[in-house]
C-alpha positions, 0 to 999 in steps of 0.5 A, a space after each residue: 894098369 889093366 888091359 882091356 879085353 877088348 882094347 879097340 871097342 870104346 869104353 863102357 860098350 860091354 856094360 853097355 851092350 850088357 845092359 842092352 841084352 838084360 833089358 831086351 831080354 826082360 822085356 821078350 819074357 814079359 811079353 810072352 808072358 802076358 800073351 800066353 797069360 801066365 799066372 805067375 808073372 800076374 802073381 808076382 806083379 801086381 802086389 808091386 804095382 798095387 803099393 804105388 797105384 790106386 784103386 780106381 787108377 788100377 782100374 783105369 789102367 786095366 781097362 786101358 789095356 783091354 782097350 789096346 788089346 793088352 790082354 792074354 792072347 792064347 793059353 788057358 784063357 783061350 782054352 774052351 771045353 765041351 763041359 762049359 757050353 751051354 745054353 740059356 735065354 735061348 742062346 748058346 754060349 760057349 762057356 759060363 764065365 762072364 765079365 760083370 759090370 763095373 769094369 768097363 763102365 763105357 764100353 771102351 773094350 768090348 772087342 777085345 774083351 770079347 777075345 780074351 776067354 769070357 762066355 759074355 761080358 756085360 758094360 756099365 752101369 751106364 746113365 741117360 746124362 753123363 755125370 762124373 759119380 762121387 768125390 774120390 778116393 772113391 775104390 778101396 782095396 781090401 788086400 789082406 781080405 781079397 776084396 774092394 769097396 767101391 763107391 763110385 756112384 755111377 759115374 758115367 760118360 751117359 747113353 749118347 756117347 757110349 751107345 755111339 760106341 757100341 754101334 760102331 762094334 756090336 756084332 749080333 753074330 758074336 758068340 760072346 754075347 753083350 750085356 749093357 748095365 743100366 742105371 740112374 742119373 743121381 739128381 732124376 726123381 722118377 727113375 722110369 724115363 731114364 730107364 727108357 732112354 737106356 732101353 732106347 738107346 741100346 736095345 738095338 745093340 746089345 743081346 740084353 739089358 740089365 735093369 740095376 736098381 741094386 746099387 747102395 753108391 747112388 740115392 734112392 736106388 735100392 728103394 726101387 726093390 720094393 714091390 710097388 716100385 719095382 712092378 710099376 719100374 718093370 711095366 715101364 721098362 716092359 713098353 719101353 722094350 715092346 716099342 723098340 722091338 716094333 721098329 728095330 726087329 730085335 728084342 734083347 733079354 731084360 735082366 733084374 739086378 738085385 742086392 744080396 741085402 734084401 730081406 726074405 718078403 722083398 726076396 718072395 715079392 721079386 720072385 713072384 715078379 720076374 716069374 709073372 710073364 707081364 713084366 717081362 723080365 727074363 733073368 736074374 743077376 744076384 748080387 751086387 756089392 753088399 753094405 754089410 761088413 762081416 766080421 772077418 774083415 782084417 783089412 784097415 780100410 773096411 769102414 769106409 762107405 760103400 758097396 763091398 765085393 770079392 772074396 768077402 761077399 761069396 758066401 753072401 751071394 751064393 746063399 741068396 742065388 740058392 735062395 732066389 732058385 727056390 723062390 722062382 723054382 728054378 724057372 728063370 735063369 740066375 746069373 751068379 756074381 760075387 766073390 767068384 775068383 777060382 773055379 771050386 766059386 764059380 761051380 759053388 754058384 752053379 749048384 745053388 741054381 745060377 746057370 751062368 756066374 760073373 767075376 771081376 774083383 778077382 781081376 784085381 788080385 788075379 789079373 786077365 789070367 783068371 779067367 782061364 784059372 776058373 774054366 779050367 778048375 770049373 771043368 775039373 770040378 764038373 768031371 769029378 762029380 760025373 756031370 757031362 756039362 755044366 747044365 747039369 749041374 746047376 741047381 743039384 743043391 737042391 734036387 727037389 727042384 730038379 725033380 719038379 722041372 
């Protein structure tokens, strides 16, 4: 019979103990990892975690741990550089890489999104009357091809609550600035009064609005584009916003989100919108998610219906914010979205004209740590070219345009 080497301990307490130790030790690992943001650990992770968790689950979890400060606490996301701060719509940021729409869709994060390394962050889309979007599954990832095709269709917990939420965290002071992404109810036949009770019920707090007429998941929407509609949609919202800043004393920025879809007259007749100083309109996002399919998709899901963004969408949209700088000359800022997931995408972007860019399917593939991943490789290529910031480089693709500003 064997002696034990430890004859007065009781059995099985050294596997036990043992085990204790592994467990305890794994867990001190992976919370300090995703304090200090390691790619690696996101990088080994999430593939796992992806093959037994949906899309839109995914997305809930994430946005459970934004709310519970789940996120990166120092490290390269934390990280600043003097090359990345700028100044745009006459406010100074403290770096270009915002957080698009879409994420947190209620605005149930913002302050610790606001803490883990964005220059912005942007919530929504956000409804007048709450409404629950289209049936599920409605999010489809596309893993071999890094992208997603989503058709939630604006569900939305609707103004009332969420902009309750936002007064109690909105800090006008906040160097992170907050953007809040309006959109239409699916059964509303005239768009104009639910874009009102958006810009009634945030433009108090929040530094600016982004008017989504760009969507393909909701009706009807992206016919909102077509210069009539447009024009008469800006005039209203352009009242809407007169009357606010008469009793609230503030006036956020009005930003115009457009598909990357669009045809060259609806390109020429937006420019020449945003450009005429009686619609008010300050800013461009470009793009949203696309309803074309390119060629290259391998992944099994890219049939299904819906808007598609990531990895797959980048050249799209990079094209079409070089487009909208040549149409607008270079005289309203473009905010840069789609498919931005490393620094070389986002500096991309910047060339072709947009003066600030917003990821958020990277985060699918990438996790929180992206964000520090794309500052840091932004600056790098900034250096390497000889630019001093980031101001200087936006628009260089086309340095005709430079010259005439």
């Amino acid at each position: 019979m064997a002696t034990r080497l430890y004859p007065n301990l009781p059995p099985g307490y050294m596997w036990k103990s043992g085990v204790k130790v592994l467990l305890s030790g794994g867990i001190l690992y992976a919370g300090t990892e995703l304090y200090y943001g390691s790619e690696n650990l996101y990088k080994m992770t999430l593939p796992i975690a992806q093959k037994y968790i949906d899309g839109e689950q995914s997305h809930q979890f994430a946005v459970k741990m934004a709310k519970y400060g789940l996120l990166p606490r120092a490290g390269y996301n934390l990280k600043e550089y003097d090359t990345l701060k700028t100044n745009v719509f006459g406010r100074d940021f403290i770096n270009p890489v915002g957080l698009a729409a879409g994420f947190d869709k209620d605005g149930e994060a913002v302050q610790n999104l606001r803490k883990c390394g964005f220059g912005f962050i942007e919530i929504g889309s956000i409804t007048p009357r709450p409404q629950e979007g289209n049936p599920k599954p409605r999010v489809f990832r596309l893993t071999e091809d890094e992208g997603v095709i989503n058709r939630y269709g604006f569900n939305s917990q609707g103004c009332g609550p969420v902009s309750a939420r936002i007064k109690k965290v909105f800090d006008p002071t906040n160097p992170v600035l907050l953007g809040v992404n309006l959109g239409k109810n699916k059964t509303s036949t005239d768009a104009g009064p639910d874009y009102e009770v958006g810009v009634g019920s945030f433009s108090s707090w929040c530094d600016y609005l982004v008017i989504n007429v760009s969507s393909p998941n909701t009706p009807g929407l992206r016919s909102l584009q077509g210069k009539k509609e447009l024009g008469k949609l800006l005039k209203v919202v352009k009242s809407s916003v007169d009357r606010e800043e008469i009793e609230s004393g503030r006036r956020p920025k009005i930003l115009l989100k457009i598909a990357p879809d669009l045809n060259f007259r609806d390109k020429r007749d937006i420019s020449k919108l945003v450009l005429d100083k009686s619609y008010g309109v300050d800013g461009l996002i470009v793009s949203n998610t696309t309803i074309s399919r390119p060629e290259s998709l391998n992944s099994k899901e890219k049939e299904e219906s819906g808007g598609l963004s990531g990895k797959p969408i980048k050249e799209l949209s990079t094209r079409v914010v070089g487009e909208m700088y040549q149409l607008t000359d270079g005289k309203i800022p473009i905010i840069g979205c789609g498919g931005v997931s490393s620094g070389e995408d986002a500096y991309e972007k910047i060339k072709a004209g947009a003066s600030l860019v917003q990821l958020y399917t990277a985060m699918v593939y990438q996790g929180f740590p992206v964000i520090g991943r794309v500052k840091r490789e932004l600056d790098e290529c900034l250096r390497k070219d000889g630019f001093t910031n980031v101001q200087e480089a936006v628009g260089t693709a086309f340095p005709e345009i430079k010259r005439n500003k």
